[in-house]
C-alpha positions as a Markdown table, in Angstrom:
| # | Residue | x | y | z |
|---|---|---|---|---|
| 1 | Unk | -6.1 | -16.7 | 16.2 |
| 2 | Unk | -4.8 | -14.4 | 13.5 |
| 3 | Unk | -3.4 | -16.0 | 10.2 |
| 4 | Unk | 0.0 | -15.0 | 9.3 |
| 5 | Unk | 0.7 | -13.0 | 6.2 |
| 6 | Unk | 3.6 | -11.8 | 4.4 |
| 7 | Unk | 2.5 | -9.0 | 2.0 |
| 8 | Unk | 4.0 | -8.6 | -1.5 |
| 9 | Unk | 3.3 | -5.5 | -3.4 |
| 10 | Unk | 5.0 | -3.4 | -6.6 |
| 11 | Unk | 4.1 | 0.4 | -4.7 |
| 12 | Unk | 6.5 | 3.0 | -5.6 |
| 13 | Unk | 6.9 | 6.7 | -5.1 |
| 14 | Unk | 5.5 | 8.5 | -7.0 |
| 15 | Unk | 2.5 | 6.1 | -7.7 |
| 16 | Unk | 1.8 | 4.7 | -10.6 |
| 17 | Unk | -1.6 | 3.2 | -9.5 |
| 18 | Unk | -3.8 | 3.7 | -6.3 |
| 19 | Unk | -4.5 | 0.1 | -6.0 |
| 20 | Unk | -1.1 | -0.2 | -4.0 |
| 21 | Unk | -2.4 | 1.7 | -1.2 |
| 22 | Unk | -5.9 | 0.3 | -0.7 |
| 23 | Unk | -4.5 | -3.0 | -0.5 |
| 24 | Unk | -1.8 | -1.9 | 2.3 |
| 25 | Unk | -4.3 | -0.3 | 3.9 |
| 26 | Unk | -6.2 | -3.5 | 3.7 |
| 27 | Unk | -3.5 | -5.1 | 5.6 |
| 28 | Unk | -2.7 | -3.0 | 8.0 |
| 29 | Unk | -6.1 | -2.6 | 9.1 |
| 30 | Unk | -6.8 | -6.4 | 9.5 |
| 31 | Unk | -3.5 | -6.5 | 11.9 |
| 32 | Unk | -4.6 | -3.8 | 13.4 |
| 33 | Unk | -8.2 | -5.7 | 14.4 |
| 34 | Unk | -5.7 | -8.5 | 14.9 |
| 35 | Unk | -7.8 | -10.6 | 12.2 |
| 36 | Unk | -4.5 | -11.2 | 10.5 |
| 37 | Unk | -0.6 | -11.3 | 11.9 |
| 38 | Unk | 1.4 | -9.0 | 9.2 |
| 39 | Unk | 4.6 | -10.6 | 9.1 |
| 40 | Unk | 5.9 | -8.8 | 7.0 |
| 41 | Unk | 6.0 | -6.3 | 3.6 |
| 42 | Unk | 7.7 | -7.3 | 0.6 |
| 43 | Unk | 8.0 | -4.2 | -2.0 |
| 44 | Unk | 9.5 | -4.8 | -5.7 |
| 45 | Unk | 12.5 | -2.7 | -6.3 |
| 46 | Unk | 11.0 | -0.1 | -9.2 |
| 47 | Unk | 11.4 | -1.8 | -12.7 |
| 48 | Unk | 13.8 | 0.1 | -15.4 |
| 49 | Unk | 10.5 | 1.8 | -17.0 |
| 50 | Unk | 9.8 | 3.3 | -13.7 |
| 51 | Unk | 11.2 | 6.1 | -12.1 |
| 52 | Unk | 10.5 | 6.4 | -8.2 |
| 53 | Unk | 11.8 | 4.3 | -5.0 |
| 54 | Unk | 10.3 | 1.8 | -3.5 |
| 55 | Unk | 7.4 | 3.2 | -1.1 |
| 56 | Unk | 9.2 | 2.5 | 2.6 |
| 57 | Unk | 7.1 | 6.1 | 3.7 |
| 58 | Unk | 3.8 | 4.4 | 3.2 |
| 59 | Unk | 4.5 | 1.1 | 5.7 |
| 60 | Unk | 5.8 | 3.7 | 8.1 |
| 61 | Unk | 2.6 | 6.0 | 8.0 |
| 62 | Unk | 0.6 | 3.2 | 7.8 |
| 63 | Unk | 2.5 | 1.7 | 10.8 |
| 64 | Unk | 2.0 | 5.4 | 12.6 |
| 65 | Unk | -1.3 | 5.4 | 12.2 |
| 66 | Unk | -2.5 | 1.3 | 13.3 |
| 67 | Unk | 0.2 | 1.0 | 15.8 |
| 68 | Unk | 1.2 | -2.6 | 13.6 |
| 69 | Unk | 4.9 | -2.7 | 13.1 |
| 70 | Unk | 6.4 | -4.7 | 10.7 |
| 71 | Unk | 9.7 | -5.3 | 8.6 |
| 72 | Unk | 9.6 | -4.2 | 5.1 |
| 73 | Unk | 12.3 | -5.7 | 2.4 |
| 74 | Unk | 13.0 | -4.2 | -1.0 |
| 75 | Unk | 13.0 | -6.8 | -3.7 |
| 76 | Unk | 16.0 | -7.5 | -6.1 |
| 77 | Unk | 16.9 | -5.0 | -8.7 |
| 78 | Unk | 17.2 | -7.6 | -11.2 |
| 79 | Unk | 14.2 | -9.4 | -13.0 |
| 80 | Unk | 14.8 | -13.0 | -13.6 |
| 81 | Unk | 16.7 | -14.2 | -16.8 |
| 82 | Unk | 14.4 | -17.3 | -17.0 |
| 83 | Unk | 11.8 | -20.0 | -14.8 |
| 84 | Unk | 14.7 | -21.6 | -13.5 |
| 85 | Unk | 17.2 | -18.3 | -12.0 |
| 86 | Unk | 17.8 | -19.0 | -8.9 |
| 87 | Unk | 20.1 | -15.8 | -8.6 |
| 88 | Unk | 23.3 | -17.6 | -6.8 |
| 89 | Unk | 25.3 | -14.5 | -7.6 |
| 90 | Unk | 22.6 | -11.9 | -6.0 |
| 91 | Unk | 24.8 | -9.1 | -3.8 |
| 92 | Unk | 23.5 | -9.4 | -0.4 |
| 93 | Unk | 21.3 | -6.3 | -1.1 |
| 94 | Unk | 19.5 | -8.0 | -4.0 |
| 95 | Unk | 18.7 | -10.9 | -2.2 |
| 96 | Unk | 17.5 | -9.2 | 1.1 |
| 97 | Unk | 13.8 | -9.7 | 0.1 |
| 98 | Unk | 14.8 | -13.5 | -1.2 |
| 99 | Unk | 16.1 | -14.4 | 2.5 |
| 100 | Unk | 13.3 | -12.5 | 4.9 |
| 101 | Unk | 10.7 | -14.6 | 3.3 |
| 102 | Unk | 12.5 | -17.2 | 3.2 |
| 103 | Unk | 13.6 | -16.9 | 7.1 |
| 104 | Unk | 10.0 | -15.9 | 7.9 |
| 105 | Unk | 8.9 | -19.0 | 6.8 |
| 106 | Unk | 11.7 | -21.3 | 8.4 |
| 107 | Unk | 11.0 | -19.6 | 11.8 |
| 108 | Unk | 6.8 | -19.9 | 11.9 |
| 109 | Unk | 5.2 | -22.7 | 13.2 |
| 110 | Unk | 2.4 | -22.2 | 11.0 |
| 111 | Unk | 1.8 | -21.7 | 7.4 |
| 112 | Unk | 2.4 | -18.2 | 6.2 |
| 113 | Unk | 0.1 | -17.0 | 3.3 |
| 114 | Unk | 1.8 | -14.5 | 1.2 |
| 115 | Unk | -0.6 | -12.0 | -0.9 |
| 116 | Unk | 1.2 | -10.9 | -4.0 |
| 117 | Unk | -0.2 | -8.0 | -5.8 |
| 118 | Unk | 3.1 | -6.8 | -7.3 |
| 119 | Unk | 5.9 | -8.4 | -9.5 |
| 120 | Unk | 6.5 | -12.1 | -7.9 |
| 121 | Unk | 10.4 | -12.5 | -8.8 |
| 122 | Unk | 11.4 | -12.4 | -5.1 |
| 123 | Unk | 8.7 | -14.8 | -4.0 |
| 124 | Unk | 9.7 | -17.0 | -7.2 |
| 125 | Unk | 13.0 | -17.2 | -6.2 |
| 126 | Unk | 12.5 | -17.8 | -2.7 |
């Protein structure tokens, strides 16, 4: 039976490493040999030292190419003032990646495993 997985990862447009690809690829290639159940995608909203958007195009190619669908949430535009920000005053936009995971938990009867290989704010805060 496959695992469940939510995937976290920091890949923008235009890339600022090729890393971020392999490793969706990764993903999407194990749920598409159904050795893991993709969840989900998690991708950081771009930091302030980084121009580009957050890479939706590349979970829907990858998507159109495995036949694996899954949501995709942008993370929070803000970074965390400190350990303990739990971000009550988030718009509903910022905390959109905060509440999937948090939902996606809540509603699986399993453990989720979460691979983060971006930022971690959103999965901190959740």
């Amino acid at each position: 039976m496959p695992h469940p997985l939510i995937h976290q990862t920091d890949l923008f447009h235009p890339h600022g490493d090729p890393d971020d690809h392999f490793d969706l690829a990764t993903v999407f290639a194990l749920a598409a040999q159904q050795r893991l159940d993709l969840r989900g995608v998690v991708i950081d909203y771009p930091p302030p030292r980084r121009r580009g958007d957050p890479a939706l195009g590349a979970v829907a190619q990858f998507s159109r190419l495995t036949g694996v669908v899954a949501p995709v949430a942008v993370g929070t535009s803000r970074l965390m003032a400190s350990r303990a920000d739990i971000r009550p005053a988030d718009t509903r936009e910022d905390g959109g990646a905060v509440r999937f995971v948090l939902e996606t938990l809540r509603r699986s009867a399993e453990p989720v495993a979460i691979s983060v290989v971006g930022g971690a704010t959103d999965i901190a805060v959740a």
